[in-house]
Biotite code that builds the C-alpha atoms (Angstrom):
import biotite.structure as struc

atoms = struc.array([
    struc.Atom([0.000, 0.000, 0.000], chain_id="A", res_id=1, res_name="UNK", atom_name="CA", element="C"),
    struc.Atom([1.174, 3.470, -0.530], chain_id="A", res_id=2, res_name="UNK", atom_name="CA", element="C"),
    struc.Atom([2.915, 5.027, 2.364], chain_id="A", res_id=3, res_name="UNK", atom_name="CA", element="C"),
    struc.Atom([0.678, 8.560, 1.623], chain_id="A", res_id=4, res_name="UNK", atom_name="CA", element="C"),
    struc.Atom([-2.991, 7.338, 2.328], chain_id="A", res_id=5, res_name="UNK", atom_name="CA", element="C"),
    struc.Atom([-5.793, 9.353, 1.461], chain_id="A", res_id=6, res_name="UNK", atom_name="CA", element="C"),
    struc.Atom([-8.095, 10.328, 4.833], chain_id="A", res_id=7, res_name="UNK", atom_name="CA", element="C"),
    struc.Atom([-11.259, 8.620, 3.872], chain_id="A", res_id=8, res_name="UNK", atom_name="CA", element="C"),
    struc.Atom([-8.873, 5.909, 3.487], chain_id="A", res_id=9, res_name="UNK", atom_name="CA", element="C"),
    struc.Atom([-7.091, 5.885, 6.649], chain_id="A", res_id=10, res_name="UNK", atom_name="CA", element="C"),
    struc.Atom([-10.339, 6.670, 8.801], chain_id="A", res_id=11, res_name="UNK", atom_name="CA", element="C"),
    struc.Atom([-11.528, 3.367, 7.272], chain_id="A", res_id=12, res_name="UNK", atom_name="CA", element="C"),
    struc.Atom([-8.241, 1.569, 7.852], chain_id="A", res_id=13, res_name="UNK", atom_name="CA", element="C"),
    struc.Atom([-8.528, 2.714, 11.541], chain_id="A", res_id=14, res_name="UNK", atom_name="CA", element="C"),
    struc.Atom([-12.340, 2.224, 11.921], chain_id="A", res_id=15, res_name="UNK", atom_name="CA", element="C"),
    struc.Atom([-11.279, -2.035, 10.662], chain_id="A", res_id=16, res_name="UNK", atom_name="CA", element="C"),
    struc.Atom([-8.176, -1.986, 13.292], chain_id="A", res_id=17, res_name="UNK", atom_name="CA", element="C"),
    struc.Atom([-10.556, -0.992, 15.951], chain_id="A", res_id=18, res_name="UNK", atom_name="CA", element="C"),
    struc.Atom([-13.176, -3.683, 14.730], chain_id="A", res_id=19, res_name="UNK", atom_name="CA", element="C"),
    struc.Atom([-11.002, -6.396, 14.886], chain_id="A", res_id=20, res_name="UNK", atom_name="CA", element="C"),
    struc.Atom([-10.536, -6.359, 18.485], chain_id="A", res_id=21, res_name="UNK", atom_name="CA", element="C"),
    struc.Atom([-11.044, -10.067, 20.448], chain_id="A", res_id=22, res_name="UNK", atom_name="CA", element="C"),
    struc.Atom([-14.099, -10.899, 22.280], chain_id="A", res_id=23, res_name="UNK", atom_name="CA", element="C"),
    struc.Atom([-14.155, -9.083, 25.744], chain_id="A", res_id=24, res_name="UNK", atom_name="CA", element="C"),
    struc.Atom([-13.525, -11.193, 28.626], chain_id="A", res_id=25, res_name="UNK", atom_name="CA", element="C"),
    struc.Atom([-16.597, -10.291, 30.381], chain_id="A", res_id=26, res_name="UNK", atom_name="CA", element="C"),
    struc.Atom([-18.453, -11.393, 27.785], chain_id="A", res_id=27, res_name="UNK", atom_name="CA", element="C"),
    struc.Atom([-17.021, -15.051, 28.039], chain_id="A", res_id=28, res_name="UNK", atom_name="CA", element="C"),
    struc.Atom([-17.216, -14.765, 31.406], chain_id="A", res_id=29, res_name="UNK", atom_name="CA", element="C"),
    struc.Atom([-20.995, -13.627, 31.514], chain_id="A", res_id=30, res_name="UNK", atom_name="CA", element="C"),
    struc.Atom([-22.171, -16.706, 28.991], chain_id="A", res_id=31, res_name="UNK", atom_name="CA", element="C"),
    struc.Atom([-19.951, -18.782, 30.882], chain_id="A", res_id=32, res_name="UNK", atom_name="CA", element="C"),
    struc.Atom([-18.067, -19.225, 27.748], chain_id="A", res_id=33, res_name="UNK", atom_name="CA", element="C"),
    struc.Atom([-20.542, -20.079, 24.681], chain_id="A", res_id=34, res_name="UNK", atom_name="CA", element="C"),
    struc.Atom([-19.737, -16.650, 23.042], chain_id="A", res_id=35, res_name="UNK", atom_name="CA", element="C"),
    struc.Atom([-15.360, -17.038, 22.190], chain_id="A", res_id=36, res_name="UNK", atom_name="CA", element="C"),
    struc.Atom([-15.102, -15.875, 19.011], chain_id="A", res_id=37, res_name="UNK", atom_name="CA", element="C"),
    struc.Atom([-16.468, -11.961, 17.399], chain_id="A", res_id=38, res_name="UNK", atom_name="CA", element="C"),
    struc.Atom([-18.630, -12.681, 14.282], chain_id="A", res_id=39, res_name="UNK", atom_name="CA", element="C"),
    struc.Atom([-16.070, -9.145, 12.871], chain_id="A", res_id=40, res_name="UNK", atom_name="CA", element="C"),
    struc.Atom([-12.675, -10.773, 13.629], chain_id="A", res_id=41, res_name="UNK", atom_name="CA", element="C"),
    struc.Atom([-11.091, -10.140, 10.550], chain_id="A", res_id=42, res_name="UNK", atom_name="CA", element="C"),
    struc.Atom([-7.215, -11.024, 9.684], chain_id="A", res_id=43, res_name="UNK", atom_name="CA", element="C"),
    struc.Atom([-5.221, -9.016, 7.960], chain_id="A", res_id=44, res_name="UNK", atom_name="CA", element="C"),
    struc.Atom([-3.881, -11.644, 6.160], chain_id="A", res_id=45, res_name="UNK", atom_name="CA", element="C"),
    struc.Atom([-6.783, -13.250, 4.479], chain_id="A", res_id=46, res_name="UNK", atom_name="CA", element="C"),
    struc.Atom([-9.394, -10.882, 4.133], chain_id="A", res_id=47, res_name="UNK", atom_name="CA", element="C"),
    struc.Atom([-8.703, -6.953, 2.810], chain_id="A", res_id=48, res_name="UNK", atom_name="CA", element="C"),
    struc.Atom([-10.335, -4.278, 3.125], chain_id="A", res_id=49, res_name="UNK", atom_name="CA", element="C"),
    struc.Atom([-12.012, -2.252, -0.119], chain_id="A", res_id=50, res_name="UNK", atom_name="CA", element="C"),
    struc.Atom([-10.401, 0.364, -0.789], chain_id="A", res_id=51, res_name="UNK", atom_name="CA", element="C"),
])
């Protein structure tokens, strides 16, 4: 990718990073573990991002 992004492009590339977060713990902890994964998890390897 270029090193100079565009903003609407970086705000979107931020807005993913944040997305991709884990599962909080209280979450697992409050259904006593049925809910591990996010249905957003995304990796950065597999799956891009439109530009």
């Amino acid at each position: 990718m270029a090193r100079h992004k565009p903003a609407p492009l970086k705000r979107r590339l931020a807005r993913a990073g944040r997305r991709t977060r884990r599962t909080p713990v209280w979450v697992m902890a409050k259904t006593a573990g049925r809910v591990r994964t996010s249905v957003k998890r995304r990796s950065w390897r597999r799956q891009r991002i439109k530009p």
